[in-house]
N, C-alpha and C positions, 0 to 999 in steps of 0.2 A: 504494500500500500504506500500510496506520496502523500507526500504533507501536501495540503492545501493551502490556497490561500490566506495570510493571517487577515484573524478580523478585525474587520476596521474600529470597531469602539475596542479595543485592546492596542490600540497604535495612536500614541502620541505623535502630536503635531510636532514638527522639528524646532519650532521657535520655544516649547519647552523642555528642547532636548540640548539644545547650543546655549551659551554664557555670552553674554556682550561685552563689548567692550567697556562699558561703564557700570557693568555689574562686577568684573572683576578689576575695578579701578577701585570701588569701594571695598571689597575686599582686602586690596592691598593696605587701602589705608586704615582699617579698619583693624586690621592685622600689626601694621608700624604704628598704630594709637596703641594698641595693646599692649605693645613690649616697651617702646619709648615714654609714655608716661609714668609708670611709677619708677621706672630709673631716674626721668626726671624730678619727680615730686623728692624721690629719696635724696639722689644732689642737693637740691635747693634746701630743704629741711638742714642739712648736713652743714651746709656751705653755710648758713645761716646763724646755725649753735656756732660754728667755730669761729664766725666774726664777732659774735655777743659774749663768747668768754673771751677772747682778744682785747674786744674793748672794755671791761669792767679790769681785767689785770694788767695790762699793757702800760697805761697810765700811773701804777703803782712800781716800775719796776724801772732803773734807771736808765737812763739814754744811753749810756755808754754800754749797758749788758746786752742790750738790745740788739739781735743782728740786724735790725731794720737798717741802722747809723753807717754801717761798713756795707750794705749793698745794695746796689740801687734799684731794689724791687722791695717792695716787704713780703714777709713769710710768712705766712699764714699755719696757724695754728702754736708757734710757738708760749702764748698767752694760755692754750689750753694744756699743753704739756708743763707751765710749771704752774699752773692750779692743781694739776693730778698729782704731779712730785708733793705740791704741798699740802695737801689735803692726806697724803699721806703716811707724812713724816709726822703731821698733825695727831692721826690716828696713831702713830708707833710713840708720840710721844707720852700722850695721855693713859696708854697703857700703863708705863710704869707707876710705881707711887711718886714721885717728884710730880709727872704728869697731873694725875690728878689729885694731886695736893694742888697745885694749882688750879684746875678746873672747878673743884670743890671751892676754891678760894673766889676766883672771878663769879661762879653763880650765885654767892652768900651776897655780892655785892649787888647783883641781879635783881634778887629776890626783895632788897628792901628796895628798891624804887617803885614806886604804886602802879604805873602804866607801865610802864617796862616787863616788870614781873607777870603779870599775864598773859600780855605777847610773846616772851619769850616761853614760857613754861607749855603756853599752846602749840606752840610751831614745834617745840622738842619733842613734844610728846605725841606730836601726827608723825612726825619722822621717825622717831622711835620705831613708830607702830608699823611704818610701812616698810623702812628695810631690816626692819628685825628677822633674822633669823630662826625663833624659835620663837616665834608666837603664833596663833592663829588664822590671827584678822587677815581677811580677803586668800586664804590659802586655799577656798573650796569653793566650788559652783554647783545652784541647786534650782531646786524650782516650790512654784506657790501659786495659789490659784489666786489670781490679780487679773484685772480688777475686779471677776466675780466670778461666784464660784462656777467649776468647769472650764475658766479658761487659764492657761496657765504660761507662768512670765518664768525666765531666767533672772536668777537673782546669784550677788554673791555674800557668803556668809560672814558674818564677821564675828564677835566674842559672844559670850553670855552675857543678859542685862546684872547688872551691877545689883547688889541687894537693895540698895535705897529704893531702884526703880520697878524690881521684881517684887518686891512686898506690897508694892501701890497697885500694881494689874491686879486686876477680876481672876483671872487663869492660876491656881496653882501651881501649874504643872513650866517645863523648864522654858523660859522665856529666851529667844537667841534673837539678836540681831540682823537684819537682812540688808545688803543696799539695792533697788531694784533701778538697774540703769538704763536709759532711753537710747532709743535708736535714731539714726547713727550714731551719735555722740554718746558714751559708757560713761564720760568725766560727770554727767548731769542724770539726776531722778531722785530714787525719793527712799529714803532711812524709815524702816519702821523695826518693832519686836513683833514676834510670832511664836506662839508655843514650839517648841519642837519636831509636835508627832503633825503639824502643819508644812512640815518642809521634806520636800524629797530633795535628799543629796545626791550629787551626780560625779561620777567619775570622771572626770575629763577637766581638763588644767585652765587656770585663769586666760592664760593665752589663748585656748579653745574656746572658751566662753563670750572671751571678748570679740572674738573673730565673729561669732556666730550672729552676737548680737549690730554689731558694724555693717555685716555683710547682710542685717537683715532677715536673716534663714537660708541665705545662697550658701556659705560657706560651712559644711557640715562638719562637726568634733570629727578628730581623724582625716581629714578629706583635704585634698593640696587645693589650691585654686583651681579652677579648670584653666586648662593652656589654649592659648589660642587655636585654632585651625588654622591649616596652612592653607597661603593665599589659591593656593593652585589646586584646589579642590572640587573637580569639575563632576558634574553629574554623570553617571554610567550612560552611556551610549545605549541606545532605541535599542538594539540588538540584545542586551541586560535585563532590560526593563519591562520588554514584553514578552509573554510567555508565549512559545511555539503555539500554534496552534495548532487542535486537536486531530489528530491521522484520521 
C-alpha cells in the first residue's frame, strides 16, 4: 500500500513554519537583554559601594599615603581595602583584654549621655543580632496563613517574644516572632507574634526565601534561574510537525 496524500487540515501554512526576520531580531535582543543586564546592574551596584567607601575614608587618610598623589589616575578601591585592614585589626584588637578594657571604657562614656545612649545601644544591638553567629533571629523561613485564613504568606522567623510581652497575649501557648516581607522588596512588611503550633517551618535557606519572594513565585527553593534560550531556536520544519498520513 502508498501513503496518500497528507491532509490538508494536518499541514501548516508555511508562514507558521519560517521565522522572520524581525522575529529573530527580537530574539536576539531579547537574549543580549538577558545576559547583559544583570552583569550590568551587578557592575554599577559594585562600582558604586567602592566609590562610597572611597569617599567616606579617603578624606581621612593623608595625601602623601595616598597612591592617588604619585599617579596620574586615581585607584579605585584602595579606600575600601584599608576600611577592611581596619575594621579588622579593630576586631583583633578588642578581642584581647586591653581591647576591651577599653571598649568597656568608651561605652560607660556612651551610656551616660541621654541621646546618644539610645542610638547607640539601638544600632548595637540590631547588629549584634544580625551578624551574630549563634543566634536565631532570621536563621529560618516559614509560612502562616496571612492575610486570612487558607491563604498563606512566607515569613521569616525571628526569637521568642520576651516574657514582659508573652505574659500580656491572650494565647498561652509559645508566642514566636515572624517578619512577613513584601514583594518585591523583602527590606519592607510587617512584624507580628504568633503562637507556634500557627507557623509551619520550612526547610530551605534565607537566601531561598528571599529569592522566592523577589522573584514573586518565579524562582522556586532549589531551582537556578531559568537561562535564556538561544537566539537561534527555530521551529521544527513542516516535515516534524505533521504526522504522515494514514496508509
Amino acid at each position: 500500500m502508498t501513503a496518500g496524500p497528507p491532509d490538508p487540515r494536518l499541514v501548516l501554512p508555511p508562514e507558521l513554519t519560517q521565522t522572520t526576520l524581525g522575529t529573530r531580531l527580537r530574539r536576539y535582543f531579547l537574549t543580549g537583554l538577558v545576559i547583559a543586564a544583570p552583569l550590568a546592574i551587578t557592575a554599577s551596584v559594585t562600582w558604586w559601594f567602592i566609590n562610597f567607601i572611597d569617599g567616606l575614608v579617603k578624606p581621612l587618610i593623608p595625601a602623601s599615603y595616598l597612591p592617588d598623589s604619585y599617579l596620574p589616575y586615581p585607584v579605585p578601591g584602595f579606600g575600601l581595602i584599608i576600611a577592611l585592614v581596619g575594621l579588622t585589626l579593630l576586631g583583633f584588637l578588642t578581642a584581647n583584654l586591653v581591647g576591651r578594657s577599653l571598649l568597656n571604657a568608651g561605652e560607660s562614656i556612651l551610656h551616660r549621655m541621654p541621646v546618644i545612649r539610645g542610638l547607640y545601644k539601638g544600632v548595637k544591638q540590631v547588629f549584634e543580632t544580625i551578624f551574630s553567629q549563634t543566634g536565631t533571629s532570621f536563621r529560618k523561613v516559614g509560612m502562616v496563613q496571612f492575610p486570612q485564613p487558607g491563604m498563606w504568606s512566607i515569613v521569616f522567623i525571628a526569637q521568642e517574644a520576651a516574657p514582659e510581652i508573652a505574659g500580656r497575649l491572650p494565647d498561652g501557648d509559645e508566642q514566636i516572632g515572624v517578619f512577613l516581607p513584601c514583594t518585591p522588596n523583602p527590606t519592607t512588611g510587617f512584624f507580628f507574634y504568633l503562637p507556634r503550633r500557627e507557623i509551619v517551618e520550612l526547610s530551605i535557606s534565607i537566601e531561598d526565601g528571599a529569592k522566592l519572594i523577589m522573584s514573586a513565585g518565579l524562582i522556586q527553593p532549589g531551582e537556578a534561574a531559568p537561562k535564556p534560550k538561544a537566539a537561534n531556536n527555530l521551529p521544527p520544519p513542516a516535515s516534524e510537525t505533521n504526522p504522515p498520513a494514514a496508509a
